[in-house]
N, C-alpha and C positions, 0 to 999 in steps of 0.2 A: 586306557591306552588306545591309542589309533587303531584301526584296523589294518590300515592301508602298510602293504608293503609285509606283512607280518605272515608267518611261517599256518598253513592252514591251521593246525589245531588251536590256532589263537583266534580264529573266527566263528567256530565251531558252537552252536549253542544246541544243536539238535545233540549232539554224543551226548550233551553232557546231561540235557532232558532224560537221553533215554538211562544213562548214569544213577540219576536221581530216581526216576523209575521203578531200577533194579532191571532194565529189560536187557537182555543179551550183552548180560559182566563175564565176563570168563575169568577173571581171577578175583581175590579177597587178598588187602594188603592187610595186615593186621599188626596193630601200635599197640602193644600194651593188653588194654582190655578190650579196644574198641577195633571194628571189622568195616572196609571202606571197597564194597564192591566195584571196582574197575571193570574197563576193558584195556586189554594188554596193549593193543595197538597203540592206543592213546599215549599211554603213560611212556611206552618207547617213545612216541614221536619229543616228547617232553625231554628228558633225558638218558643217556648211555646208560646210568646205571639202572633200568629196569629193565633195558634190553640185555643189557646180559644177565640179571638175576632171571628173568624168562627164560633166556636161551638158553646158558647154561645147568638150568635145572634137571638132576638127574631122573627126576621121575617128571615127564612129560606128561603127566594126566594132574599135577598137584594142581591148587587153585588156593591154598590159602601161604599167603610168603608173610612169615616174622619178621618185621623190620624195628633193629633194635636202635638206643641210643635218641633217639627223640621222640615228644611229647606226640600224644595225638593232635593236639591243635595243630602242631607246627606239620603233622602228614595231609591233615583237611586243609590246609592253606596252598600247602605244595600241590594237591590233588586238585584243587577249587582250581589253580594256575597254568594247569596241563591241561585244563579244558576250555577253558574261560580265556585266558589270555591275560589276565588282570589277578593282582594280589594285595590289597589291602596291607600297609604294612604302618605302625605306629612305633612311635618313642618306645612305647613297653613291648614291643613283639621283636624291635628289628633283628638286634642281636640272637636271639635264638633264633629265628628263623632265617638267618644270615647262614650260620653255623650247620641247621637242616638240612639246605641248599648246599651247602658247599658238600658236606656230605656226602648227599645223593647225587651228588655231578648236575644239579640242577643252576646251570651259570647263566642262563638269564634273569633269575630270582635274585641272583646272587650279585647280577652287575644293580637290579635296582634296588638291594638294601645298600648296596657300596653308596651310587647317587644319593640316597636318602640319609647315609650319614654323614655323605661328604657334606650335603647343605646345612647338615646340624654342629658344623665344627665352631669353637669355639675355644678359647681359652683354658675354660674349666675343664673341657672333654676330650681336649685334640690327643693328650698325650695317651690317655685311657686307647683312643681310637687305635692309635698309631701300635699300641702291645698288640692290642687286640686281632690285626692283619698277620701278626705272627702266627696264630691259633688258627686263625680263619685267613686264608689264604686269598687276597682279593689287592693286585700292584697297582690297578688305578689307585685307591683308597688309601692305600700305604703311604705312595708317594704324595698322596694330596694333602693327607696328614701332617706327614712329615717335613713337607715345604710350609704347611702351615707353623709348624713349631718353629722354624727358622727363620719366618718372615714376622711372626708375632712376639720373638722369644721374650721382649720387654714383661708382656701380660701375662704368660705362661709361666716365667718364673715366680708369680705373685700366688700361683694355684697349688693347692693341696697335691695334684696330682705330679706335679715336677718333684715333690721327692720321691714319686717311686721308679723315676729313669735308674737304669741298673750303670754302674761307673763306665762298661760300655761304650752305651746310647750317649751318655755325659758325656766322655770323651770326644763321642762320633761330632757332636753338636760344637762342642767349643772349636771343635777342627775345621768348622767349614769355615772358606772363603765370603761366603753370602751372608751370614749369620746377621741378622736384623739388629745390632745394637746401637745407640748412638754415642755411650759411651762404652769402653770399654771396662770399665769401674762394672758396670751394670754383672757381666760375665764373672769378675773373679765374686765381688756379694754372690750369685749366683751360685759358684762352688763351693765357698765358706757355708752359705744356708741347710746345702743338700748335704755337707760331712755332717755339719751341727743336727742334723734330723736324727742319725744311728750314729755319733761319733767313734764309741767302741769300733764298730763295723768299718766305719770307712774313712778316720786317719790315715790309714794304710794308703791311699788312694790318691794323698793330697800333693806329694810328687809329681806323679804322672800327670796330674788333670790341671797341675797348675804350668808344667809347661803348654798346655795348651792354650794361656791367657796371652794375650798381649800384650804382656806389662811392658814395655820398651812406648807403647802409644796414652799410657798414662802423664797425667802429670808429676813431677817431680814431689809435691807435696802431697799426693795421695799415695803414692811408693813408699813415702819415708810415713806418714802417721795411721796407715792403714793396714799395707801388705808387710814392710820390714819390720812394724813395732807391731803385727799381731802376735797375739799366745800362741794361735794356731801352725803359725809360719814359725815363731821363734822355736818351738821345741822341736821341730825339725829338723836336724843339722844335717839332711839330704837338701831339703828343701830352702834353708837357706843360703849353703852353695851354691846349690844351682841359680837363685836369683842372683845371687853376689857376683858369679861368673857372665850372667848374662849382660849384665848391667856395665860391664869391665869391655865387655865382647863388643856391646854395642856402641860406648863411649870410644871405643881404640877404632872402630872403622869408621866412625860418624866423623874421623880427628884425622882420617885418609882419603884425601879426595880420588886417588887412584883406586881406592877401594870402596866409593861411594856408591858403585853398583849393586853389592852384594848386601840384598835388604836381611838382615837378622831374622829369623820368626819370631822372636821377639816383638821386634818392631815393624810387624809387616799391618797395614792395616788393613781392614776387610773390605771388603767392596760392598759399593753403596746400593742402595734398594733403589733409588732413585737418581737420574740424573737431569743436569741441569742447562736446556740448548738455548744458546744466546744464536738468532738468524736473522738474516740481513740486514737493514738500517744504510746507513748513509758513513758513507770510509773515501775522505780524499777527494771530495769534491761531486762524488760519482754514489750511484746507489750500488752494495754491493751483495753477495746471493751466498757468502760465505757461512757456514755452520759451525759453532762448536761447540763440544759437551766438556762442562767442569765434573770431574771427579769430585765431591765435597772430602772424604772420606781420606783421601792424598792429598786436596789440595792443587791438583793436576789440572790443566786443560787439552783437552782432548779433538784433532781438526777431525771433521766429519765427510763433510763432501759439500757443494754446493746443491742450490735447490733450484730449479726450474723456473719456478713463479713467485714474485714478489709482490705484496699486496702491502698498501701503506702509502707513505711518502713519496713523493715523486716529483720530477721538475712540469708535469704539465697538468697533475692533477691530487687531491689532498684529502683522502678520506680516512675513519677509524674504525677499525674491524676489532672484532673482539671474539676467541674462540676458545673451548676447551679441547685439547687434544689428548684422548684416549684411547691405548693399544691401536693404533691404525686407525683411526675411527677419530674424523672432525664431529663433535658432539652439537653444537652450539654454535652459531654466527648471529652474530648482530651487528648491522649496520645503523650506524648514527646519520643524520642529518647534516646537511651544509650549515646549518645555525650550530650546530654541535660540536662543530669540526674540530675544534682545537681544547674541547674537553676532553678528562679521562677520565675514566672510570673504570672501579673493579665491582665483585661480586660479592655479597656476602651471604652465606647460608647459615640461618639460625638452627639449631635443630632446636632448641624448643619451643621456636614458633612455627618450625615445619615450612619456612618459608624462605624463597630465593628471590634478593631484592638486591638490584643493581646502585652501586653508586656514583655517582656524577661528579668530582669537586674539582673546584678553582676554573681554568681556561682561561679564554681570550673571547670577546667578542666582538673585536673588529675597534675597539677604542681603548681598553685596559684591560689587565692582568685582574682577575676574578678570586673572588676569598669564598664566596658561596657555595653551599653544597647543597643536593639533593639526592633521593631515591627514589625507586621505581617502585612497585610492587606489581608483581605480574599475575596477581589472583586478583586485585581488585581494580587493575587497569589503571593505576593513578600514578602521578608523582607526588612526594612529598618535600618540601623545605625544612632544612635541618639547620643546626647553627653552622655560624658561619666561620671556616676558618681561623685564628691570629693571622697569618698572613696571605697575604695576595699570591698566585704560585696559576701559570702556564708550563707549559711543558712538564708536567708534574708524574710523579710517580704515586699512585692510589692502589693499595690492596689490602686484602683480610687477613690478618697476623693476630694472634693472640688473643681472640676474644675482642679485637677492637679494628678500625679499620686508620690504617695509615696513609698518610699524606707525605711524600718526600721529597724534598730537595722542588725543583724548577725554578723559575724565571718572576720576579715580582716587577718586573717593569724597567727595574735600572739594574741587578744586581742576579746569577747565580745564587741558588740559595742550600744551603748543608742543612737548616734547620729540617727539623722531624716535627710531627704531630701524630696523635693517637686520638680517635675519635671513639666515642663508649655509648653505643645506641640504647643503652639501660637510662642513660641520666643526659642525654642528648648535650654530651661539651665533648671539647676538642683540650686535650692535654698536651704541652710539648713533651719531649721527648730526646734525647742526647741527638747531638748535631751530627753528622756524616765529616768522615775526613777529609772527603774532597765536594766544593760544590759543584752543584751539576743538574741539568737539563736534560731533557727527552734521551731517557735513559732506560733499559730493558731493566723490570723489577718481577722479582718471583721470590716463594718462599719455600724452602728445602732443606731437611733437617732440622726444622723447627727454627730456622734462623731466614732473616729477609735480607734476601740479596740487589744491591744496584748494580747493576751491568753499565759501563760503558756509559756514553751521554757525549753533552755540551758542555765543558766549565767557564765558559767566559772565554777561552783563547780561542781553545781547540777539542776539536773532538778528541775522544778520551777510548783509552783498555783499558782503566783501573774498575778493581772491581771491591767492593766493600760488600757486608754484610753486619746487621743487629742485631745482638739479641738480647732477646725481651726478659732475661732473666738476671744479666746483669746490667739494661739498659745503656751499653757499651756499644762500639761500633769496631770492627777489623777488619783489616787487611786480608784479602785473599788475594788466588793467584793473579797476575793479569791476563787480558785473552789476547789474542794474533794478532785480531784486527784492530784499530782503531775504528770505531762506530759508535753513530747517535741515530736516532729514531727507528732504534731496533726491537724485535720480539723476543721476549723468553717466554719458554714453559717448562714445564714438569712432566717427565716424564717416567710410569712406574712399571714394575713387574716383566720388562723384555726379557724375551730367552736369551735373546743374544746381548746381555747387557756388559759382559767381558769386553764387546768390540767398540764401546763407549767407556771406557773405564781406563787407567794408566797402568800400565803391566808393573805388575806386584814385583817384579824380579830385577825392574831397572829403576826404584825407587831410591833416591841421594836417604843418604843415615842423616840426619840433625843429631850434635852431638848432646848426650846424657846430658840432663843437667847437674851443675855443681853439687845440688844438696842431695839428689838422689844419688852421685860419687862417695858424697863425704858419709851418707847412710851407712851404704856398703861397704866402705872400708872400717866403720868403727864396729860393724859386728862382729 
């Protein structure tokens, strides 16, 4: 630990020589068997709770204090710490010596076993963690935890330790608005697992915890062959009610557009961990500075505000910028060359070759529309030549989806193009891939929720707001919402973890109901 800035007894090496010594201790704290001669002064300066076991002591002449309930190591660590400034703390010690400190009112010890668990969270351990702050009392920790379990819930519910949330903490979790899932399916599997661990015990439970699901944001065919035809749900006749009613609830205002306001809980869905800003590009002739964030999770778009400075496109100059933007912080800028200008390229990061290589495909240079690709490698300074697209493609949308790097849509020379490719740096070919529903040209591409979105573009007439996305698991393309503007040669990014990510997001409360559909009606009414 620094010295700088830190409370005297943390610089102190001469006390604690004399300490070690044995030279002028005035008391003996004594753990058990073992005897750890101090000086009083010290150990006050350290924490409150030895000044008032000093002070308050009735007999003013004592020199040996019993201190019960923890280990000797764990008082030699606290001790080493109130002189030293510094405490050694490990995977096998943290926990008890967590517990020590908190104890003895020692809260500096205390914030850096918190820091030291907070870096070890993980999947397997968060939930352990997150009990654990109940016992030992530490709210940075708790809540770092506990965000942690809501923003990973996907990989936590795979852990041994997610069945021992008490129905609760269950409850508390399925409740949040923020809840990290992509499908909702993922949450009710999640409660059927945690009753199936102690069923006896926690049948009783399946009621409550399952209006906390958002079956209304399900599909139609995972309601009727999963949730209405489970065992679990069928011997229910509380729990089937209530689905049956909800499902009536939500189909009779979805079939009201005067009452399209009032989102069901049912059907309300959560809000996204990430959103998605589509900014400036070219709208009407004119460049324009407009922003706006798609909700994925509603399906909503969202106006933002205007931006100050536009970089890109423009009527008197034509360059391609490329950045990562995270929490507040432009990470990354590269500038391309005037030979380059009318290439694009995304990034690909392998982790198991630990390396960040750029890719280059298709363009223009000044005579034809380009099918060739390359990459960079920026540990060994080189480009490399990769095969060459199926087709010719400027204005082109390029990025890393799925394990593979995509090429979409642009301009071959004479034609708008919808076609997809998928390039697979394992076996260096280029795969097509389902066609886009609209074609289209210099167009803001980003990937969010595990699906690849086109923003906007050129189709051949006119600049375009439709917005598409793919995804790579049924190799399908859809419709999403449209945006404000009409614009082509616009930016997206990705944007994750704001505090203030509610003022990007579409108010839960003014969400239109989509009415039921028929087979999840005809479920519910034949049970």
């Amino acid at each position: 630990m620094s010295e700088e800035g830190q409370p005297p007894y943390k610089s102190s090496s001469v006390y604690n020589e004399l300490r070690l010594e044995g030279q002028f201790c005035d008391a003996i704290i004594k753990v058990e068997d073992v005897e750890f001669p101090v000086h009083r002064i010290i150990l006050c300066n350290c924490t409150p709770y030895f000044r008032a076991l000093f002070t308050h002591c009735s007999n003013p002449d004592k020199q040996v204090f019993n201190i019960p309930g923890l280990s000797p190591e764990m008082m030699a660590l606290i001790i080493d710490f109130a002189y030293t400034g510094s405490v050694s703390i490990t995977g096998e010690n943290v926990v008890e010596l967590l517990m020590a400190a908190d104890q003895l009112n020692a809260m500096d010890i205390v914030k850096l076993c918190s820091d030291f668990l907070g870096e070890q969270l993980c999947p397997e351990n968060c939930v352990g963690i997150w009990q654990f702050t109940k016992i030992c009392l530490s709210p940075e920790l708790r809540a770092k935890a506990y965000h942690y379990i809501i923003n990973n819930f996907e990989k936590v519910v795979l852990e041994e330790e997610f069945l021992q949330l008490t129905v609760e903490e269950l409850a508390d979790i399925f409740d949040r608005e923020d809840l990290n899932v992509q499908l909702e399916t993922t949450v009710y599997e999640a409660l059927t697992k945690w009753i199936s661990h102690v069923p006896a015990e926690r049948e009783q439970h399946l009621t409550a915890l399952l209006s906390k699901v958002r079956l209304g944001v399900m599909t139609a065919d995972y309601l009727t062959d999963n949730v209405l035809s489970s065992e679990l749900v069928e011997a229910n006749s509380e729990c089937m009610s209530m689905i049956r009613n909800a499902i009536f609830d939500i189909h009779d205002l979805g079939s009201r557009p005067f009452m399209s306001g009032l989102c069901h809980p049912l059907a309300r869905p959560r809000l996204p961990h990430s959103i998605l800003l589509a900014i400036g590009g070219w709208s009407g002739g004119d460049p324009t500075n407009g922003i706006e964030a798609y909700d994925y999770r509603a399906n909503r778009k969202i106006w933002v505000h205007k931006h100050v400075f536009m970089t890109g496109n423009c009527k008197t100059h034509t360059f391609v910028n490329c950045c990562i933007f995270q929490l507040d912080t432009w990470v990354l800028s590269i500038g391309l060359t005037s030979q380059m200008m009318w290439k694009h390229f995304t990034y690909r990061y392998s982790m198991p070759l630990f390396c960040f290589q750029i890719y280059i495909c298709g363009g223009f240079n000044g005579n034809e529309c380009l099918q060739t690709a390359e990459y960079y490698n920026p540990e060994s300074n080189q480009w490399t030549i990769i095969s060459p697209m199926n087709s010719r493609r400027s204005g082109i949308g390029v990025i890393a989806y799925a394990d593979h790097v995509f090429a979409v849509g642009g301009f071959d020379g004479n034609n708008r193009l919808r076609t997809a490719e998928a390039y697979n740096p394992h076996t260096n070919t280029w795969n097509l891939v389902s066609s886009m529903l609209t074609p289209r040209s210099n167009f803001g591409i980003e990937v969010i929720d595990d699906r690849l979105f086109a923003v906007g573009g050129f189709n051949g007439f006119t600049t375009t707001l439709n917005v598409e996305y793919y995804d790579a698991l049924t190799n399908e393309w859809y419709e999403a919402c449209d945006m404000e503007i009409f614009r082509s040669a616009l930016s997206c990014c990705v944007v994750s973890g704001l505090s203030n990510l509610t003022e990007y997001t579409f108010p839960r409360d003014f969400l239109p109901l989509a009415n039921v559909p028929e087979e999840a009606m005809e479920s519910a009414e034949s049970t």
